[in-house]
FIVO-389556 format. One line per 10 residues: number of its first residue (from 1); their letters; for each residue x, y, z of C-alpha. Coordinates in steps of 0.5 Angstrom, whole numbers, plus 2048, in hexadecimal, padded with zeros to 3 digits. Layout:
<atoms>
NUM> A> X Y Z ~ ...;
</atoms>
This chain:
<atoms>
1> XXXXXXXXXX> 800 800 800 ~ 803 807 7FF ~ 803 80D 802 ~ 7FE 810 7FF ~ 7F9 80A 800 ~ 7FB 809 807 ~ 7FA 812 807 ~ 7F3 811 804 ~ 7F1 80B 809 ~ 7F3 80F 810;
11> XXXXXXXXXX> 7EF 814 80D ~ 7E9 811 80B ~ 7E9 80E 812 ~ 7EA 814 816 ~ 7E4 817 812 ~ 7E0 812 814 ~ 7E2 812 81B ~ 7E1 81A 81C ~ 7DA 819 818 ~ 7D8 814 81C;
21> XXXXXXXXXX> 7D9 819 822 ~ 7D5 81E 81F ~ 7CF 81A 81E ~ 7CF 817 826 ~ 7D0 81F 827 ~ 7CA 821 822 ~ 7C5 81C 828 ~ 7C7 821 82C ~ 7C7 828 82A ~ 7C5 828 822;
31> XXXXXXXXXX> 7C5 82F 820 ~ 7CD 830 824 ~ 7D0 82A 820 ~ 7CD 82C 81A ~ 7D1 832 81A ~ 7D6 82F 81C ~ 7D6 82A 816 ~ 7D5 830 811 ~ 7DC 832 812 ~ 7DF 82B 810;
41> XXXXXXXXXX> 7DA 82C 809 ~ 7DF 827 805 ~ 7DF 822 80A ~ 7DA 81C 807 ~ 7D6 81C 80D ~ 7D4 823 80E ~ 7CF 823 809 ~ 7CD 81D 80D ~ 7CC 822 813 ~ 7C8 827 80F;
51> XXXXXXXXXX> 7C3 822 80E ~ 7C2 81F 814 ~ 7C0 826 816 ~ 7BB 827 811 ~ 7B8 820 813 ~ 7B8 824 81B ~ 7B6 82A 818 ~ 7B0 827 815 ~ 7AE 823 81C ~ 7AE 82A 81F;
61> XXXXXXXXXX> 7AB 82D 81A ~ 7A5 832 81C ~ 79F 830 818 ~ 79B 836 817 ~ 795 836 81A ~ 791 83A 815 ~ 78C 836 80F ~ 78F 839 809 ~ 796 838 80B ~ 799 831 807;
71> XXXXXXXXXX> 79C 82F 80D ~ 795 82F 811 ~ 792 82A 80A ~ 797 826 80B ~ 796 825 812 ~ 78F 823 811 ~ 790 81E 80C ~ 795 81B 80E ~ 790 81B 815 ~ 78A 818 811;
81> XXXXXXXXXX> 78F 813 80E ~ 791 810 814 ~ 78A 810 817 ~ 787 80C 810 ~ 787 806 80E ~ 789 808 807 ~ 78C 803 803 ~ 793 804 7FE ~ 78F 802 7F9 ~ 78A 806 7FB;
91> XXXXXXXXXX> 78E 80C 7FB ~ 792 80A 7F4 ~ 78C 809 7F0 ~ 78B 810 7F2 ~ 791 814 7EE ~ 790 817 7E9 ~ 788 816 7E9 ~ 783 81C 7EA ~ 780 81B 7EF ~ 786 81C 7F4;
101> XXXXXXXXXX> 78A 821 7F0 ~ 791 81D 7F2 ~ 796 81F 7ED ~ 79B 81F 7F2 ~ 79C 818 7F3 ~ 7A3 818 7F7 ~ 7A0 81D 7FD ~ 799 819 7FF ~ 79C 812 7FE ~ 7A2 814 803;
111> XXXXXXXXXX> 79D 818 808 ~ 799 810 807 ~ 79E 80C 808 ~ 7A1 810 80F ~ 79A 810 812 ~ 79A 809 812 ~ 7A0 809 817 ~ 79D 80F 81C ~ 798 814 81D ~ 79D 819 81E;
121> XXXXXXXXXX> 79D 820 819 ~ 7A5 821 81C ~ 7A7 81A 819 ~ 7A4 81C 811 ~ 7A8 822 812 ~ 7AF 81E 815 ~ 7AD 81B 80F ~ 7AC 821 80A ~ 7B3 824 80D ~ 7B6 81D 80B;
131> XXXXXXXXXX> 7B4 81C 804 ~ 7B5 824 803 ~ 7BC 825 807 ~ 7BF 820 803 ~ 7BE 823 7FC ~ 7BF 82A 800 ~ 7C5 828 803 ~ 7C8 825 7FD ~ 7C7 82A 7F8 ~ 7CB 82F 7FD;
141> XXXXXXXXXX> 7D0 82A 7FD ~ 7D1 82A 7F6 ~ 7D2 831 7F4 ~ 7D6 831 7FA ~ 7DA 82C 7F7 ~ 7DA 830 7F1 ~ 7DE 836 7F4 ~ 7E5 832 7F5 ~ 7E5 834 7FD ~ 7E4 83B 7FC;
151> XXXXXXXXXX> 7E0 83E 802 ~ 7E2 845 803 ~ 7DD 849 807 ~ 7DA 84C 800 ~ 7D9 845 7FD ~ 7D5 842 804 ~ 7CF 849 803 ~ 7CE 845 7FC ~ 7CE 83E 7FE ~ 7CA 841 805;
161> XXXXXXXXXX> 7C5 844 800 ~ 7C5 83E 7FB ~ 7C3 839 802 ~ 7BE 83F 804 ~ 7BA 840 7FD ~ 7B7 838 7FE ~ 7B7 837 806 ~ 7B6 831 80A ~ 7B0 834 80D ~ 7AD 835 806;
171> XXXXXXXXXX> 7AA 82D 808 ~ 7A5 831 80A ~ 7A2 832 803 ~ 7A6 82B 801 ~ 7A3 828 7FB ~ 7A6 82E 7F6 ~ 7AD 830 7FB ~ 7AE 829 7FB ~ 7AE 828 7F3 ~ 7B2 82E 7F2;
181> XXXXXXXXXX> 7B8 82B 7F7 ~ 7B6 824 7F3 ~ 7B7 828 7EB ~ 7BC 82B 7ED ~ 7C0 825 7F0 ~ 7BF 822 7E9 ~ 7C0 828 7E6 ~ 7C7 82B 7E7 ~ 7CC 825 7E6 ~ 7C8 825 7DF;
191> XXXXXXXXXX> 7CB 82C 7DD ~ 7D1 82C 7E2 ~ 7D4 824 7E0 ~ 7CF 822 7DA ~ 7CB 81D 7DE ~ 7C6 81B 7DA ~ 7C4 816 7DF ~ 7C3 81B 7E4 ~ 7BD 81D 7E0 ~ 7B9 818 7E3;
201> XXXXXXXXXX> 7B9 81B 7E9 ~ 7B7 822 7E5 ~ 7B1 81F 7E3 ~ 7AF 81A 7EA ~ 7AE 821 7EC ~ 7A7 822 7E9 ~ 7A5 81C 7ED ~ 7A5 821 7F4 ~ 7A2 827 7EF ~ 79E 826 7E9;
211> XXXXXXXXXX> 7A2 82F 7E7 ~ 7A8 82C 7E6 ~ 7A6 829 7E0 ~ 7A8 831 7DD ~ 7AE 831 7E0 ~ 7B0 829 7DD ~ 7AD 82C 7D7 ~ 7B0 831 7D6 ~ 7B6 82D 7D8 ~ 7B5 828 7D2;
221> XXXXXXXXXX> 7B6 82F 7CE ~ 7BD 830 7D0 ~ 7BE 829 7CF ~ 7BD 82A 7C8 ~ 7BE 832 7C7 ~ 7C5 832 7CA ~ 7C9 837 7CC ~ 7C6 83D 7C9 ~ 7C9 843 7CD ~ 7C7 849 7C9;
231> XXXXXXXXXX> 7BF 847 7C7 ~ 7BE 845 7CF ~ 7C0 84B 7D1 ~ 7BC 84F 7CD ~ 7B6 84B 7CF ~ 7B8 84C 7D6 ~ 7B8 853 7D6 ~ 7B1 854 7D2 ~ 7AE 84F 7D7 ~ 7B1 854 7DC;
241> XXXXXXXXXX> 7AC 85A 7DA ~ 7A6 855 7D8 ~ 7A1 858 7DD ~ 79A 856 7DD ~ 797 84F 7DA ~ 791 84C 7D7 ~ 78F 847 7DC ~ 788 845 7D8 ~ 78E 844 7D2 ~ 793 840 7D6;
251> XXXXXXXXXX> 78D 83B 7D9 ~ 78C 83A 7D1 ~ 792 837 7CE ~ 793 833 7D5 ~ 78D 830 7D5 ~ 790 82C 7CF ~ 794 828 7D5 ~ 790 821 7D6 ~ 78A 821 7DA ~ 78C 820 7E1;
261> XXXXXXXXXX> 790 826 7E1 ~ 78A 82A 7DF ~ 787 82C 7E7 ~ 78E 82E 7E8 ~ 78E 833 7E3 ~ 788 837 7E3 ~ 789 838 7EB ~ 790 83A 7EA ~ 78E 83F 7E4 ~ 787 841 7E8;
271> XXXXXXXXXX> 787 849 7E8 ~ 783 848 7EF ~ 78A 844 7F1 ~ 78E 849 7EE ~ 78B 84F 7F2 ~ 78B 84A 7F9 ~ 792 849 7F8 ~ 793 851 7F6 ~ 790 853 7FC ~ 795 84E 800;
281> XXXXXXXXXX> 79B 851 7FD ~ 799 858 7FF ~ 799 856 805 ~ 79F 853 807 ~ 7A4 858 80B ~ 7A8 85D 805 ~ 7AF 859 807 ~ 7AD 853 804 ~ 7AB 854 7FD ~ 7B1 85A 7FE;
291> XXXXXXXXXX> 7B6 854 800 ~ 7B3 850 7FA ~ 7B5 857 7F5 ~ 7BB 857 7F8 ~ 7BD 850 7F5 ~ 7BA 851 7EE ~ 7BE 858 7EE ~ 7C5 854 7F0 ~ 7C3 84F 7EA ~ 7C2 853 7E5;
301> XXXXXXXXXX> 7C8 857 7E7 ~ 7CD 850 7E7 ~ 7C8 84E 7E0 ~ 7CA 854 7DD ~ 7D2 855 7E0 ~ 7D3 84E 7DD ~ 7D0 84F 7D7 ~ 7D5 855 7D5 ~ 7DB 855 7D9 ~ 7DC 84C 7DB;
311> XXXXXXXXXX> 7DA 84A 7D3 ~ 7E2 847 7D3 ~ 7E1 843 7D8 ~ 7DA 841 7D7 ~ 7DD 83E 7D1 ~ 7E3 83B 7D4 ~ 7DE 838 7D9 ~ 7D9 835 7D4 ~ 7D5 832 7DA ~ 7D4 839 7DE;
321> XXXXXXXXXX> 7D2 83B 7D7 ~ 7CD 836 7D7 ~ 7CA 836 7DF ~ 7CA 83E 7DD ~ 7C6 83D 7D6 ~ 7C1 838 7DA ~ 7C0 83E 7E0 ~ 7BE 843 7DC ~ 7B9 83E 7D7 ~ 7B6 83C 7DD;
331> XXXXXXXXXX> 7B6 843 7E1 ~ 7B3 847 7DA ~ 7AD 841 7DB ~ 7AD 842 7E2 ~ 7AB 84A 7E1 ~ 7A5 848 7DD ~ 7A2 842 7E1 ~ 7A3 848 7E7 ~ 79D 84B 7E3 ~ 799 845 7E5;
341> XXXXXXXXXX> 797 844 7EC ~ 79C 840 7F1 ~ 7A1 83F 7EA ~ 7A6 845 7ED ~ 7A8 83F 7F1 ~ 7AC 83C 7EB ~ 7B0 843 7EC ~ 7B2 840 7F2 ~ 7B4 83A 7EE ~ 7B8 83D 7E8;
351> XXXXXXXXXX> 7BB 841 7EE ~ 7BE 83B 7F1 ~ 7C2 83A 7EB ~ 7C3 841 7E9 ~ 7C7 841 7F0 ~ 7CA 83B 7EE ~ 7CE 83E 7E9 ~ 7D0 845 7ED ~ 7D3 840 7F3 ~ 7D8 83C 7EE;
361> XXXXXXXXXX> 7D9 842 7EA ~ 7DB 847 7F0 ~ 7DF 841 7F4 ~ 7E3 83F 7ED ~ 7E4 845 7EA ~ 7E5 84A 7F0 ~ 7E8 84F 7EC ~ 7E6 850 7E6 ~ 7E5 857 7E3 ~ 7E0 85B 7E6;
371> XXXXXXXXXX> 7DD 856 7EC ~ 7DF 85A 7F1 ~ 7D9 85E 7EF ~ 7D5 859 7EF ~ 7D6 856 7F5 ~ 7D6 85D 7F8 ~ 7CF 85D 7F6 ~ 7CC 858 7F7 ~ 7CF 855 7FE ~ 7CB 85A 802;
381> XXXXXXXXXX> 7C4 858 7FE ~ 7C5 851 7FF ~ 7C6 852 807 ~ 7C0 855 807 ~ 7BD 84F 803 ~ 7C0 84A 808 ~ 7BE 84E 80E ~ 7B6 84F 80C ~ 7B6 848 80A ~ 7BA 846 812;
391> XXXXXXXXXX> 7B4 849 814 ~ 7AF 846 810 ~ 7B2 840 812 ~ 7B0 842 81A ~ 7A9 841 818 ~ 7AA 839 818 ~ 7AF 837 81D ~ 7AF 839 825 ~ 7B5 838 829 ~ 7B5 830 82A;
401> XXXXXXXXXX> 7B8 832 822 ~ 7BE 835 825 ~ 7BF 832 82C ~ 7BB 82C 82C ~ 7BD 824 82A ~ 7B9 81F 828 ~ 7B8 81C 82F ~ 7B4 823 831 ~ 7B1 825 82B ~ 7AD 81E 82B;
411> XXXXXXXXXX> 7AB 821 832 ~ 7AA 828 831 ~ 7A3 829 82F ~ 7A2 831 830 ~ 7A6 834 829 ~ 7A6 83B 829 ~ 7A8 83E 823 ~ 7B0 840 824 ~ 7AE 847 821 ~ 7A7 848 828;
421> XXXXXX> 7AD 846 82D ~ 7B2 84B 829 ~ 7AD 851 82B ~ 7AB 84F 831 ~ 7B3 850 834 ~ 7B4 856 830;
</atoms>
């Protein structure tokens, strides 16, 4: 054996010592080890640790107690499943029918399945955290790879930001966030590596949303268009002051898809519903759609800065060329299904890409002309992002999230929004 084998050997033996004593650690107190497990990022356990904490999280999750909420759905069927005497074949022969109106069948079936094992709501969402925090965790993971190891300071607001736009408390509205970390875990190796296979992935997606059928289409475009630089720039910025659309119109071409995806559709382009959800959005604080222009600024600004000043390396990568002419097709999609009722979600979606790309782009090449401005720009906006979005993340978890353990969680039946105990001591 030689010394470079020998090496290896005590390395992997060393690694697997230090990550079995994080993982005893984590029983103890998940979210400190957590922690301490991101500043060994490299190691091939850390990510494993991240995970773990989703699944923790996801057990302690606050089930929002309002009807409208996702979460609360969730709750009540996973409930009515529990105490029922449905059968698999009953609810398997209830998918894509229209009497039940599942054309998600990924989420019910796992709600099914899980209640056939406890009655317990925090167990469905340990489980939403561990379907969730896999895919999650290991698409930070993979762009963190990407950066050859430079975490400087600038490198992990972006990587912060990129980790925030889709958050582990998104399990509250599960079906769509869920199919967004699974498309994007399919996705990105296709773009970065050439892996066809991953594609597989893309598609399983549209089994936990039916939506992602656009972006797996639009997917299926670029497969065949390729790398088209100029045109989808163009689209890009045209999609970018499209400001109004027909709803009647879009519910006319698509209710060319089949049958079942019918009711779906005329509930999404209902004018009633897009008033509703209008009237939501008004409400919300002004930081929150503030924060979300302060995303969708520093994208602009990267789209444009890489178009003008980095093409030579775009052409000396050709897979950071493909990633960006992916993004910017998907994000000229994603403004117009922005005019539909609950489409601006796919913002959010193409948003995860888009930062994909700016976090390679910055970590690699850290010096290229003109990226001092950039960053100069866009730090401060995206540290409010991350701030605005930390404390979203507080209407979902309470203090057993930071101080607690499995053990107490289990026990702890009193779970306050972090964000109610945050004011009551100040």
């Amino acid at each position: 054996m030689t010394d470079r084998a020998i090496q290896d050997r005590l390395y992997r033996i060393t690694s697997k010592q230090e990550g079995m004593s994080y993982y005893l650690g984590f029983l103890l107190w998940p979210f400190g080890i957590t922690l301490a497990a991101l500043r060994f990022w490299d190691r091939p356990w850390s990510k494993n640790v991240f995970w773990m904490f989703c699944i923790f999280f996801g057990f302690a999750f606050i089930i929002a107690e309002e009807g409208g909420a996702d979460s609360d759905r969730y709750a009540r069927l996973f409930i009515y499943y529990a105490h029922s005497k449905l059968s698999l074949e009953q609810l398997w022969s209830s998918f894509y029918s229209d009497s039940s109106g599942y054309i998600d069948i990924a989420s019910p079936l796992i709600i099914y399945l899980v209640s056939r094992v406890t009655a317990n709501p925090s167990v469905l969402f340990a489980v939403f955290g561990l379907i969730f925090g896999y895919f999650y965790s290991r698409n930070i993971w993979y762009v963190l790879n990407k950066t050859d190891g430079r975490i400087t300071a600038i490198v992990l607001v972006y990587i912060l930001s990129f980790a925030l736009i889709n958050p582990i408390w998104n399990i509250n509205g599960f079906r769509m966030w869920v199919a967004a970390q699974i498309f994007l875990f399919g996705t990105l190796p296709y773009l970065l590596d050439g892996n066809v296979k991953s594609l597989t992935w893309s598609g399983i997606s549209v089994l936990f949303h039916f939506s992602f059928l656009f972006p797996f289409a639009i997917l299926m475009m670029f497969f065949f268009l390729k790398n088209r630089l100029n045109i989808y720039l163009v689209f890009f910025i045209i999609s970018a002051f499209i400001k109004e659309i027909d709803l009647l119109y879009v519910r006319s071409i698509l209710l060319y898809l089949p049958d079942i995806f019918h009711t779906k559709i005329i509930n999404y382009t209902n004018p009633a519903y897009a008033e509703t959800v209008s009237l939501a959005n008004q409400s919300l604080n002004w930081y929150i759609p503030f924060s979300q222009n302060a995303v969708k600024w520093v994208i602009y600004a990267f789209v444009l800065y890489a178009y003008f000043f980095a093409r030579d390396i775009l052409e000396d990568r050709k897979e950071l060329k493909t990633l960006l002419c992916y993004s910017i097709l998907l994000y000229g999609f994603a403004n117009i299904f922005s005019l539909v009722p609950s489409g601006g979600r796919f913002i959010i979606v193409a948003n995860t890409f888009m930062l994909a790309f700016i976090i390679i782009m910055v970590s690699n090449f850290p010096n290229t002309r003109g990226m001092f401005l950039i960053k100069a720009f866009s730090i401060p906006l995206l540290l409010l992002f991350c701030t605005v979005m930390i404390r979203v993340g507080m209407d979902f978890f309470g203090i057993m999230v930071i101080f607690g353990n499995p053990f107490f969680a289990a026990l702890h039946t009193d779970r306050k929004q972090f964000i109610s105990v945050l004011k009551s001591l100040l």
